[in-house]
C-alpha positions in Angstrom: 90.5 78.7 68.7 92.2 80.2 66.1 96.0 79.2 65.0 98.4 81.1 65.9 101.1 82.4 63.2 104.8 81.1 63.6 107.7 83.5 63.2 108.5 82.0 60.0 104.7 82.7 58.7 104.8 86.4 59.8 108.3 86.6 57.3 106.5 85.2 55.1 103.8 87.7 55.0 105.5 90.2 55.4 107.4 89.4 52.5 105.2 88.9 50.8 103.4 92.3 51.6 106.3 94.1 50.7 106.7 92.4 47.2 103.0 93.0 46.3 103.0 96.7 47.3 105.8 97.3 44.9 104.0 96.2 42.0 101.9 98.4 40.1 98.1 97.9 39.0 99.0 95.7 35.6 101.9 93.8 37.7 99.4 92.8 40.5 96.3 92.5 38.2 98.9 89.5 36.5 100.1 88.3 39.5 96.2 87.5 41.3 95.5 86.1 37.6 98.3 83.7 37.9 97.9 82.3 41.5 94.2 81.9 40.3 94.8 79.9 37.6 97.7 77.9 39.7 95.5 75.1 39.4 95.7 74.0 43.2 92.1 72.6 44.5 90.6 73.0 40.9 89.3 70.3 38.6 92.4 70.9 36.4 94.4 69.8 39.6 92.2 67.0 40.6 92.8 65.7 36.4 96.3 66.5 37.1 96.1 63.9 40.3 94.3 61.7 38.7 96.6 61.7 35.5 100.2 61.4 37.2 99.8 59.6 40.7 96.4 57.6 39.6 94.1 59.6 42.5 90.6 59.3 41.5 87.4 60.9 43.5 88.1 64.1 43.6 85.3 65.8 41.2 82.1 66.8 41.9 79.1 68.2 39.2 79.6 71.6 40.9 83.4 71.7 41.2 86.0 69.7 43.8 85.1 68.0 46.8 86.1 69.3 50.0 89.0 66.3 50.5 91.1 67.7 47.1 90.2 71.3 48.1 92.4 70.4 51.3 95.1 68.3 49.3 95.2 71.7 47.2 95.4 74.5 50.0 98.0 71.9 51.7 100.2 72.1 47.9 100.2 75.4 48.1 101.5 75.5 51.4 104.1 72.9 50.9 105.2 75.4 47.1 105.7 78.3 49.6 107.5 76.6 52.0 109.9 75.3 49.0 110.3 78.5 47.2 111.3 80.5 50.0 113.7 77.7 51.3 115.3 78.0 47.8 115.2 81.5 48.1 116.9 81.9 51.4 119.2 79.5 49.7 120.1 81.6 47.0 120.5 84.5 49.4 122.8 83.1 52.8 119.2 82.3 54.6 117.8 86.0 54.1 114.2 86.1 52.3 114.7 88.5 49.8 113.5 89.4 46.8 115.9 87.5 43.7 117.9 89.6 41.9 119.5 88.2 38.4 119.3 84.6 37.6 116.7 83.2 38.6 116.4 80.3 41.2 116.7 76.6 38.8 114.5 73.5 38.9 117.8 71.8 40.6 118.0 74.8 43.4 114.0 74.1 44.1 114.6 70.3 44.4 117.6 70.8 46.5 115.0 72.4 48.8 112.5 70.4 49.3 114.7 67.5 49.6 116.1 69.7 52.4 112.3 70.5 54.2 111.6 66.4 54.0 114.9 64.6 54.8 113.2 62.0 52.5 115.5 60.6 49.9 114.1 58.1 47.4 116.0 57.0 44.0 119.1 58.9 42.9 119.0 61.0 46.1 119.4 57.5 48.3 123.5 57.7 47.2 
């Protein structure tokens, strides 16, 4: 059984689709460069996780185990669902592509405090 896509995932895509068919060769060459190295279900993530929350396990002689492969495909997930919440912020709850500044560190915490509901620390008050 294969999952079905949500509303919100086709948006997404499509979004996305439209974003990346706008860019020329050099832009999109860059832009599959980057998400590669993003560092999500790669040994530099599995140091990361082991350097700032103290997860050790993850690395294998030939590269990551499946278990931090996971943790990293569900990251990504969780990034994309915080950047477009930030986005449709910044834009009355359309996803659209941003146009001048762009969207700040305190915009993209503001939005995944809003996808959680969890508040910890300063966000308690």
């Amino acid at each position: 059984m294969s999952p079905q896509a949500t509303g919100a995932d086709e948006a997404r895509r499509a979004f996305a689709d439209a974003r990346t068919q706008e860019m020329d060769l050099d832009e999109y060459d860059e832009f599959c460069r980057r998400r590669k190295a993003s560092g999500l279900g790669t040994r530099t993530f599995v140091q990361w996780c082991g350097a700032m929350l103290g997860i050790k396990g993850g690395e294998t002689k030939d590269g990551v185990t499946e278990a931090f492969s996971f943790l990293g495909w569900l990251a990504r997930l969780r990034t994309a669902e915080v950047v477009e919440a930030a986005n449709r912020a910044a834009h009355q709850g359309r996803l659209e592509p941003l146009q001048g500044a762009p969207v700040t560190r305190a915009q993209y915490a503001a939005a995944a405090r809003q996808l959680t509901g969890i508040k910890v620390g300063r966000d308690r008050q």
